[in-house]
C-alpha positions as CSV (number, residue, x, y, z in Angstrom):
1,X,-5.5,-13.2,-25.1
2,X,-2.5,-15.7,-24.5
3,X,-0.1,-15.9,-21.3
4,X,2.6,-14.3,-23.8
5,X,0.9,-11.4,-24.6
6,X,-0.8,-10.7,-21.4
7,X,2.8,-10.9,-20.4
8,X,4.2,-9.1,-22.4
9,X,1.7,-6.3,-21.7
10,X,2.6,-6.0,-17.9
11,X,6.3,-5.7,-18.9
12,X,7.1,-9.4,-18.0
13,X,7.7,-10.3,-21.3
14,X,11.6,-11.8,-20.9
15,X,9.6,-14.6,-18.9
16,X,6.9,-16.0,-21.5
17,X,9.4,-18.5,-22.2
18,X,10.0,-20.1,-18.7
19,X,6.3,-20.2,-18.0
20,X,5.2,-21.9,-21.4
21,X,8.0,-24.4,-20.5
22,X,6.5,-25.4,-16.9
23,X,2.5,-25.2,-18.7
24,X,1.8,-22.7,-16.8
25,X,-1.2,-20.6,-18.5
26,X,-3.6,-17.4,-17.4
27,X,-6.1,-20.1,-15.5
28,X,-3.0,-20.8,-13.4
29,X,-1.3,-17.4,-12.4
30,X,-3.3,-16.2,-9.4
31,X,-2.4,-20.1,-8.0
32,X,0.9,-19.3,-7.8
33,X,2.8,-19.3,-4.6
34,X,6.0,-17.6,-3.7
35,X,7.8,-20.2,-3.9
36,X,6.6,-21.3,-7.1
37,X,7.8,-18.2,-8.6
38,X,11.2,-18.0,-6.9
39,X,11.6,-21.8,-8.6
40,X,11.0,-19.7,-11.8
41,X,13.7,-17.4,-11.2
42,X,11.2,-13.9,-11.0
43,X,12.9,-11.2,-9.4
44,X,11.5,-9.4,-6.1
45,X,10.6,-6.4,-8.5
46,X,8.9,-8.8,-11.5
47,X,7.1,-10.7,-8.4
48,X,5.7,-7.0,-7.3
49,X,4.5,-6.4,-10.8
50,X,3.1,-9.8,-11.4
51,X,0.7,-9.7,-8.1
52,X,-0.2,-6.3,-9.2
53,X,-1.1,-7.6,-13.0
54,X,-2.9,-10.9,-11.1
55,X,-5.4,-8.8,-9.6
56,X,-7.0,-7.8,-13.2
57,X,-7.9,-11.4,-13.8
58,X,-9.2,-12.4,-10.1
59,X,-12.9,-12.6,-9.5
60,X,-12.5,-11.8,-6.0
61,X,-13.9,-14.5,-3.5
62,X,-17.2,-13.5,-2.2
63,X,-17.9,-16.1,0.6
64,X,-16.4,-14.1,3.3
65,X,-18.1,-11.5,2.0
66,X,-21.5,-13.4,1.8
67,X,-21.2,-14.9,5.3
68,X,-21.0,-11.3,7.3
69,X,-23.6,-10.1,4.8
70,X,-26.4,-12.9,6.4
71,X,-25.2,-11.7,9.8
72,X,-25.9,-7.5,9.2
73,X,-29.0,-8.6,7.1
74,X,-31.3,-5.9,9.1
75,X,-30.7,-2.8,8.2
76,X,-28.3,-0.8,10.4
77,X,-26.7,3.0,10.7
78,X,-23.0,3.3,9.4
79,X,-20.3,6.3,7.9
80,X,-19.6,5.1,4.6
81,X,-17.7,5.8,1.9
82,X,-19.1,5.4,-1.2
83,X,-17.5,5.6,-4.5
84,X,-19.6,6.1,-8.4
85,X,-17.4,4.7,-11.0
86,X,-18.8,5.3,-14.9
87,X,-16.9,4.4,-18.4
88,X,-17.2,7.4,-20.5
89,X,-18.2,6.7,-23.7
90,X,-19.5,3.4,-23.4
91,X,-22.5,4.2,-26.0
92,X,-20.2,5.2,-28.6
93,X,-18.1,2.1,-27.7
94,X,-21.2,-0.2,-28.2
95,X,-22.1,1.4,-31.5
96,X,-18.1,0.8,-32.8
97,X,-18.1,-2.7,-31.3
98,X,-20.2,-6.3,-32.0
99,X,-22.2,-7.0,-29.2
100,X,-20.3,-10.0,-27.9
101,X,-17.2,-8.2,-28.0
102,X,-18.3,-5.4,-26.5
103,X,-20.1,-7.6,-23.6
104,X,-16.7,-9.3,-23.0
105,X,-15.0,-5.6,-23.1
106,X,-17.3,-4.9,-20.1
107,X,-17.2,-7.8,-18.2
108,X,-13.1,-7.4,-18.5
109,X,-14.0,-3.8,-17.3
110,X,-16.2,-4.8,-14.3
111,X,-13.7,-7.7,-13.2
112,X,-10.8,-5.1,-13.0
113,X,-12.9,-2.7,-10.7
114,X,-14.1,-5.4,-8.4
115,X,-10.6,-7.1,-8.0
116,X,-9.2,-3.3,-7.0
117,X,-12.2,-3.2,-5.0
118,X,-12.1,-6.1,-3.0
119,X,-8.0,-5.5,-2.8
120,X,-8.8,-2.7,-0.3
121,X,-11.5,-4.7,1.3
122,X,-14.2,-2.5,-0.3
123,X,-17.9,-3.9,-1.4
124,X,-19.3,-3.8,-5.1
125,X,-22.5,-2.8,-4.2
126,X,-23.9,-3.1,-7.5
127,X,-23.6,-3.2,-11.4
128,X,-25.3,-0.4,-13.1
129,X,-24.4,-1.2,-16.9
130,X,-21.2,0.5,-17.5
131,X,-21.3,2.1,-13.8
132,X,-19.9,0.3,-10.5
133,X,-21.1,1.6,-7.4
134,X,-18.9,0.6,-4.0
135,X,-18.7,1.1,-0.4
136,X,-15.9,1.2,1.9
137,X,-17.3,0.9,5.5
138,X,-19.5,-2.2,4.7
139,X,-19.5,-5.2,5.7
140,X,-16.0,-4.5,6.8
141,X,-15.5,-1.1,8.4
142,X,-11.8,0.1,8.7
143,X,-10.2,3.0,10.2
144,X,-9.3,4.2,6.8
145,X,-11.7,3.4,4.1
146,X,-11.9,7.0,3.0
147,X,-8.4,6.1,2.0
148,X,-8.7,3.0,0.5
149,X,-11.8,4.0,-2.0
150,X,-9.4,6.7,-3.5
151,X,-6.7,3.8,-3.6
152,X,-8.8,2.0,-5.2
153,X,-10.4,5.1,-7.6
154,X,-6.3,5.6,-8.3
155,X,-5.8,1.5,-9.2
156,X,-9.2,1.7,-11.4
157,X,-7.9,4.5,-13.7
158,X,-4.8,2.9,-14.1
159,X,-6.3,-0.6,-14.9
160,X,-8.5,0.8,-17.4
161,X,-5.9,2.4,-18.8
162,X,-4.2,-1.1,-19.2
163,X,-6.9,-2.3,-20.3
164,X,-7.6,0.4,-23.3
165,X,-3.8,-0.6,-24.1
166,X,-4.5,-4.3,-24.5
167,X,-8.0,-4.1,-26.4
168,X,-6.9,-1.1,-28.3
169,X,-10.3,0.5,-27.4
170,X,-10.0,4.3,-26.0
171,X,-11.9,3.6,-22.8
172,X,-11.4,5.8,-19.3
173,X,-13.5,6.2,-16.2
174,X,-14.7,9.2,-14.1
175,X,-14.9,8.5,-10.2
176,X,-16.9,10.2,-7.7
177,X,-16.4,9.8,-4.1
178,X,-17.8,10.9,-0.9
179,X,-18.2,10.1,3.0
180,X,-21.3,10.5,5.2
181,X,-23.5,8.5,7.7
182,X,-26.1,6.0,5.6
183,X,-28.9,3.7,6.9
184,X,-27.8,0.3,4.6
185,X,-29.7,-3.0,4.8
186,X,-31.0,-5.4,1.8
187,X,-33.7,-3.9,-0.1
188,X,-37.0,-5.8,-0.9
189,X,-36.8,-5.6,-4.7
190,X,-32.3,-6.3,-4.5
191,X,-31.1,-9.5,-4.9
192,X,-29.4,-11.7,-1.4
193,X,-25.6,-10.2,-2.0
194,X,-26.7,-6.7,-3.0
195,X,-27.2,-3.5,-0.4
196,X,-28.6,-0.4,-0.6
197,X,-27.3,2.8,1.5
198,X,-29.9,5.5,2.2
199,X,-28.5,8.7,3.1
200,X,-26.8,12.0,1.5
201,X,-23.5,10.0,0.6
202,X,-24.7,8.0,-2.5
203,X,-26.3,11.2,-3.7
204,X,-23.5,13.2,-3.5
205,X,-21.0,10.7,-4.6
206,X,-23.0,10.2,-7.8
207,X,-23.4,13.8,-8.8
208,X,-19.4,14.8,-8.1
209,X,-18.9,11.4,-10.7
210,X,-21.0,13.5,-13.4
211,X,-18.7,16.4,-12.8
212,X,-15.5,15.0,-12.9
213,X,-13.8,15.2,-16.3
214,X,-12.9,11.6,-18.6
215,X,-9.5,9.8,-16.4
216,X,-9.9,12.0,-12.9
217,X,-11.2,11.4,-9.5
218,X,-13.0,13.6,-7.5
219,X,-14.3,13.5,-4.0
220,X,-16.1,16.0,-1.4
221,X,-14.7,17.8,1.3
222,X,-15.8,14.9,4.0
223,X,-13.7,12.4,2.0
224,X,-10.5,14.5,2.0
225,X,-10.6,15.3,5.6
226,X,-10.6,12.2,6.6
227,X,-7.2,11.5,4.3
228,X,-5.7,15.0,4.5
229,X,-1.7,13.7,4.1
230,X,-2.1,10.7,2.1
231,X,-2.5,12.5,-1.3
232,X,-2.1,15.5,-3.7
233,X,-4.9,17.3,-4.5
234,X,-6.6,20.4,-6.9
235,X,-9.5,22.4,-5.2
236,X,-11.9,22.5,-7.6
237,X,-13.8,25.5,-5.3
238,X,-17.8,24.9,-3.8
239,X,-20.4,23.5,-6.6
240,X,-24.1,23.3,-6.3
241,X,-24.9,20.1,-6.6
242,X,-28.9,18.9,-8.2
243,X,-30.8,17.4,-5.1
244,X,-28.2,18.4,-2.4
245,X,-28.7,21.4,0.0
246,X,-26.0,23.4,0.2
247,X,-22.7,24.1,-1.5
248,X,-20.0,21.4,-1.5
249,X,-17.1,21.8,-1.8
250,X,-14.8,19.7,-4.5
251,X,-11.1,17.8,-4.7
252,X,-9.9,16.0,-7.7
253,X,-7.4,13.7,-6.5
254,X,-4.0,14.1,-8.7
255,X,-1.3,11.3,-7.5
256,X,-1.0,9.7,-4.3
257,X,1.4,11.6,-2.1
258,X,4.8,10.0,-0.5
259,X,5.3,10.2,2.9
260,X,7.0,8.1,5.5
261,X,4.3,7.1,8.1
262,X,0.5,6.5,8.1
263,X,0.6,9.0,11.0
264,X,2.1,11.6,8.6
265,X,-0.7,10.3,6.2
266,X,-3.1,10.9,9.4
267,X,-1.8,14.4,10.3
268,X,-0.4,15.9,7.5
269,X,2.8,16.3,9.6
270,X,1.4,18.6,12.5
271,X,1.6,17.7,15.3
272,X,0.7,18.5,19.4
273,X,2.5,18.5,22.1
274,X,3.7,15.5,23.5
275,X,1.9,14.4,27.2
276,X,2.1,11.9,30.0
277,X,4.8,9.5,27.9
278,X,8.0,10.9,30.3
279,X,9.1,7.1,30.8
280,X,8.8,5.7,28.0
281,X,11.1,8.3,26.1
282,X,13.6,8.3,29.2
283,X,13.8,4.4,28.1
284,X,14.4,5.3,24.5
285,X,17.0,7.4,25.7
286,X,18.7,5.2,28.3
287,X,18.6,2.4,25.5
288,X,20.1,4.9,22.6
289,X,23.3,5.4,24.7
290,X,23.4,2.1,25.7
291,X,23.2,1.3,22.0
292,X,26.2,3.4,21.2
293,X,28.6,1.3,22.8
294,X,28.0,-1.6,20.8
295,X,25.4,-4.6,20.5
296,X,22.2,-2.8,18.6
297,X,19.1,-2.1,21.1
298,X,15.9,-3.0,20.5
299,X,12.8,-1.3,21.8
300,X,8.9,-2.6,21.5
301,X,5.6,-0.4,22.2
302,X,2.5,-2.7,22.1
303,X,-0.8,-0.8,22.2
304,X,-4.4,-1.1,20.8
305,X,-4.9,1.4,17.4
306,X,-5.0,5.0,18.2
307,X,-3.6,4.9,22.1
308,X,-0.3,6.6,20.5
309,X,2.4,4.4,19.6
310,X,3.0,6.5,16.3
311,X,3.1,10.2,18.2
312,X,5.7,8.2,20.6
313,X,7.9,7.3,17.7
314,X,7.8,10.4,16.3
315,X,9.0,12.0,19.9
316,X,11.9,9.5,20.4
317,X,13.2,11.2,17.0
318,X,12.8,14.0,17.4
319,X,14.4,13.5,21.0
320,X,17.5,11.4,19.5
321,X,17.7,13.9,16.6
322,X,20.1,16.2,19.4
323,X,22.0,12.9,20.0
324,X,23.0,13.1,16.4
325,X,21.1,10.1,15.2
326,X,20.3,8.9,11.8
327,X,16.7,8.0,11.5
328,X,16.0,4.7,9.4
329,X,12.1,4.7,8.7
330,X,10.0,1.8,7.7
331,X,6.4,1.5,7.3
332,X,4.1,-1.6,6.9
333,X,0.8,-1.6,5.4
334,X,-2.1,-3.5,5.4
335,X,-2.2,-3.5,1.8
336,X,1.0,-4.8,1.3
337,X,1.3,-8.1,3.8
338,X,2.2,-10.5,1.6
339,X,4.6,-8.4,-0.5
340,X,8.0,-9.4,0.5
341,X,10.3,-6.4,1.9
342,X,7.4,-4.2,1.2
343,X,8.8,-0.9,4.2
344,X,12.1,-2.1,3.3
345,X,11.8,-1.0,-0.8
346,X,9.6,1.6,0.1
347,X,12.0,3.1,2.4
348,X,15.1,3.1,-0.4
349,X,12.6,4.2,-3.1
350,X,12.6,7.2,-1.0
351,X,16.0,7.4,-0.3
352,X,16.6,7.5,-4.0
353,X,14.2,9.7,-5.2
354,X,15.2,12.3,-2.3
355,X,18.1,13.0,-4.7
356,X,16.6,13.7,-7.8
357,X,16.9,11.4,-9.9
358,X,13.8,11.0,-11.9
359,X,14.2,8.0,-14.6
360,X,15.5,4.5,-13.9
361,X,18.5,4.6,-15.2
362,X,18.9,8.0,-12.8
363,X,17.5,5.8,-9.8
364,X,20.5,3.4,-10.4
365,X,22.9,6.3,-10.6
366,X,21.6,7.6,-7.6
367,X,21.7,4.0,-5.6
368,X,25.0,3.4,-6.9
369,X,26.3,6.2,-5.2
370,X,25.0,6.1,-2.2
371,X,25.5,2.4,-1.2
372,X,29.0,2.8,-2.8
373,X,29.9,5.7,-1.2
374,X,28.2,5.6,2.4
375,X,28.3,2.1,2.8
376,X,31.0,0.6,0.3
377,X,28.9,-2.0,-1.2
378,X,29.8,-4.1,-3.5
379,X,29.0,-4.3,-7.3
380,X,26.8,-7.5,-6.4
381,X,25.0,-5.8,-3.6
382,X,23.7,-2.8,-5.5
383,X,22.5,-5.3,-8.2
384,X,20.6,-7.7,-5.9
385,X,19.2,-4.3,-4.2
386,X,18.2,-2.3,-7.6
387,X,17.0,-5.6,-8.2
388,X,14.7,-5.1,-5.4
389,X,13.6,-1.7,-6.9
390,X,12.8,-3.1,-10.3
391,X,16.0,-1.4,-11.5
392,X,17.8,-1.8,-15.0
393,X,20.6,-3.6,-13.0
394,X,21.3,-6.4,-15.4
395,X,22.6,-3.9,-18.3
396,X,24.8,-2.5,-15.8
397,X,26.2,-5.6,-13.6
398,X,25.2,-8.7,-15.9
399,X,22.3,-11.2,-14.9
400,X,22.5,-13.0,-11.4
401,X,23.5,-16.8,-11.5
402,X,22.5,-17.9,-8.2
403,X,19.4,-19.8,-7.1
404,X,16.6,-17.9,-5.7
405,X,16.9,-18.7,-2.3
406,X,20.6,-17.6,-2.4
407,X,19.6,-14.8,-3.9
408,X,17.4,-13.8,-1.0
409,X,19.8,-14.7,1.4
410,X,22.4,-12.6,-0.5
411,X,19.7,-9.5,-0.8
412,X,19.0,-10.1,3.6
413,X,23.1,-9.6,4.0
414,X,23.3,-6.6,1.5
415,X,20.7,-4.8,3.4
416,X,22.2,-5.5,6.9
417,X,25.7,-5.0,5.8
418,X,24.4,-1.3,4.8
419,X,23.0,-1.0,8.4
420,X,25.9,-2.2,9.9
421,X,28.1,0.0,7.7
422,X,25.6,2.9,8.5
423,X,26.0,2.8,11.8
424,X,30.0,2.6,11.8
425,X,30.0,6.0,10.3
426,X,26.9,7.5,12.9
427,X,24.6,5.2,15.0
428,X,21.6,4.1,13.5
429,X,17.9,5.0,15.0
430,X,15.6,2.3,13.0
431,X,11.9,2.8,13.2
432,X,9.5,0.2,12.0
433,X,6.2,1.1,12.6
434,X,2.7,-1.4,12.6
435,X,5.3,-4.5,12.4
436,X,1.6,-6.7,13.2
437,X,1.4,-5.7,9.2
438,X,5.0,-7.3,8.5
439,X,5.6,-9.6,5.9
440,X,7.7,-12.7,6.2
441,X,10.6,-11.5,4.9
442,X,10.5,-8.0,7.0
443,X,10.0,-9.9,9.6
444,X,13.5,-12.1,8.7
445,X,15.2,-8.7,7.5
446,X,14.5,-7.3,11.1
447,X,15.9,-10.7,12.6
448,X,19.2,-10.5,10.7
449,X,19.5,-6.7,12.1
450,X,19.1,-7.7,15.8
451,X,21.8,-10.4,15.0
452,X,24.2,-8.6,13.9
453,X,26.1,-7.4,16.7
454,X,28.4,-4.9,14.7
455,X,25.6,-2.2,14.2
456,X,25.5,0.5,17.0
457,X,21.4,2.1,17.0
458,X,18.7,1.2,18.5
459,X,15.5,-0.5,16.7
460,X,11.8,0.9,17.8
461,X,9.0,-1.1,16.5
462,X,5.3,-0.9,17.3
463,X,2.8,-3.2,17.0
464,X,-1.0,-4.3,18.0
465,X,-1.6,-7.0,20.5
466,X,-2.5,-9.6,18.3
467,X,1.4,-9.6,17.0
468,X,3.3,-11.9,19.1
469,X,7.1,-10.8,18.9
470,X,9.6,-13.7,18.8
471,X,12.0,-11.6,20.2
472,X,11.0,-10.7,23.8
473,X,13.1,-12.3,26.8
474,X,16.5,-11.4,25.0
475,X,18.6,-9.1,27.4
476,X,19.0,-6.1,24.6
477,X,15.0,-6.2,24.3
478,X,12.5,-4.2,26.4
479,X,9.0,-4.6,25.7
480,X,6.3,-2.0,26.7
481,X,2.7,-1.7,26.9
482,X,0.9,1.5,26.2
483,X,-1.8,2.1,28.4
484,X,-4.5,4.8,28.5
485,X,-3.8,8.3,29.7
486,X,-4.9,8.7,32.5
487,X,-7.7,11.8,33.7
488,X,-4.6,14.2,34.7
């Protein structure tokens, strides 16, 4: 296939042109830098969609990988997560098909999984013909790899469905996933970069991925637990399963769920009751009503993963939610670090859809509206922001004709105008949570807010101790350190 078609198939098809005129082919794409493609003139939105389209034609690096495998070469005890992918229909496909095509067709197949796969930092344990077999929890063991293999199971269904698009072959997978403790080490008769887990997990996993109908994803009860918020599910009820003792119980995974937080994600929104974190929230206070009289406030929690730093955000809102604040929530992700304004875009997507609007062109209706009427915006600003959410702007407001690097500095003011315009009206209480996760342009969006001494809120961000804040020492910052709870 040729860059303009591959384009053209990943909706990027207006820009065919402008790479055929810098000689930039398919070999090239996943070279690209960010500022490559802002010389180009991509949008943030066509920039999102491109990274995403990238990851179909990477062979992921498996040096990295390679190296920690020679270090865990004995055999050792883990919780895995292990996921059975299998293309339904492939005989019937290699009946229809020559040979070569049809080896090409699979090869295009097995790329796509193992570039989803390695996205989330899983490991493509092996090839079995038209079947891919993964584990999330080896080599690299996360505190979410439940969640990533059914982020991943999600990307692989829709990849293959790009895929069937492109070749014009009806192909679709079935995914099986489940979650238990395995013994894993190289087997004798396996080759150097291949693993085999020993345990109830790969068994399980394999027989749900028979069950599950052509396009779904189904996992056990262990894998769901251990992502209860994150996503909407169907309870498909208890199954006996050949080989397994026992009844388990089935989930086929529908859509991924939107919520706010990974602690939302973690907790499903319940919560208990808040203990031993007095002074920290009499801080937040003392730094909200400070924040009302003028120059914004700026609060930091540094703590290791899990001592808290989430339940404390969540108590500081609910605390300032008497004081008649406005709550701003942004989220980084570790899948997202090198997407630019990643929390920022996902927190307007949600403030859009929390009105309704269901196609595009309602989307733009529905930012329009609010950035016109609660923060006055400008035509320019609500098309460099629907710009942002991959909008249909252009018919609306005409093309941009500024540089790119003007146009990001025109998108950083837009967004901190609305903040400062928000916060005229009621002050603002903004939340950015796991900012060690923050891309570059976050972390720049953040700066402009701190500088702009019109908004009234106060700004809570937590982060792990490996994130060095550039902003401590400044008089409207107070850093703290979270600490264990004590015995008490």
């Amino acid at each position: 296939m040729d860059l303009k078609n591959w384009l053209e198939a990943n909706g990027l098809g207006k820009y065919a042109e402008v790479f055929a005129e810098n000689e930039i082919d398919l070999d090239l794409l996943p070279q690209l830098s960010d500022s490559d493609l802002d010389q180009l003139g991509l949008t943030v939105g066509a920039k999102r969609r491109l990274a995403v389209a990238i990851k179909s034609l990477e062979v992921p690096n498996q040096s990295n990988t390679a190296e920690m495998l020679a270090e865990t070469s004995a055999a050792e005890r883990r919780q895995l997560t292990v996921m059975f992918c299998d293309l339904v229909g492939s005989t019937a496909l290699s009946q229809a098909m020559d040979p070569e095509e049809f080896r090409q067709l699979i090869r295009q197949y097995q790329d796509a999984c193992a570039a989803e796969i390695a996205r989330y930092d899983g490991y493509v344990a092996q090839f079995l013909g038209d079947g891919v077999l993964a584990y999330f929890g080896y080599p690299l063991a996360h505190e979410d790899d439940a969640d990533r293999a059914i982020r991943t199971a999600l990307a692989i269904v829709v990849g293959v469905a790009k895929l069937s698009a492109i070749s014009l072959q009806r192909m679709q997978v079935r995914i099986g996933i489940d979650t238990g403790v395995v013994v894993i080490g190289k087997g004798e008769a396996l080759t150097e970069q291949e693993r085999t887990a020993v345990g109830n997990a790969p068994n399980v996993a394999a027989r749900i991925q028979s069950l599950a109908k052509p396009g779904t994803i189904v996992i056990s009860e262990r894998a769901r637990l251990l992502a209860p918020g994150a996503f909407d599910y169907i309870d498909l009820g208890s199954h006996s399963l050949k080989g397994v003792i026992g009844p388990v119980r089935l989930w086929q995974v529908t859509s991924e769920r939107t919520v706010e937080t990974r602690f939302d994600t973690a907790t499903g929104g319940k919560t208990t009751p808040m203990i031993g974190r007095d002074m920290e929230l009499n801080i937040a206070l003392q730094k909200w009503r400070r924040a009302n009289q003028g120059r914004p406030q700026v609060l930091l929690f540094c703590g290791e993963a899990g001592i808290g730093k989430s339940r404390i955000l969540r108590a500081i809102r609910e605390q300032l939610a008497a004081e008649h604040a406005q709550p701003w929530q942004y989220q980084c992700s570790p899948h997202f670090v090198n997407t630019a304004l990643y929390p920022v875009i996902s927190h307007l997507e949600r403030l859009v859809a929390a009105k309704g609007n269901d196609t595009p062109r309602d989307r733009l209706d529905g930012l329009e509206r609010i950035f016109k009427d609660r923060f006055a915006s400008s035509d320019l600003d609500v098309n460099l922001i629907g710009q942002l959410l991959n909008l249909p702007v252009e018919d609306r407001f005409g093309p941009l004709e500024m540089s790119p690097q003007m146009r990001k500095q025109e998108t950083l003011r837009a967004l901190v105008d609305a903040v400062e315009a928000g916060s005229k009206v009621r002050p603002i209480l903004l939340l950015y949570e796991d900012v060690h996760w923050a891309d570059p342009t976050t972390l720049e969006s953040i700066e402009s807010v701190l500088n702009r001494e019109g908004c009234r809120g106060l700004v809570v961000m937590t982060y792990r101790p490996e994130f060095k804040p550039s902003w401590i020492g400044q008089p409207n910052v107070t850093a703290l350190t979270l600490g264990r709870l004590d015995s008490d």
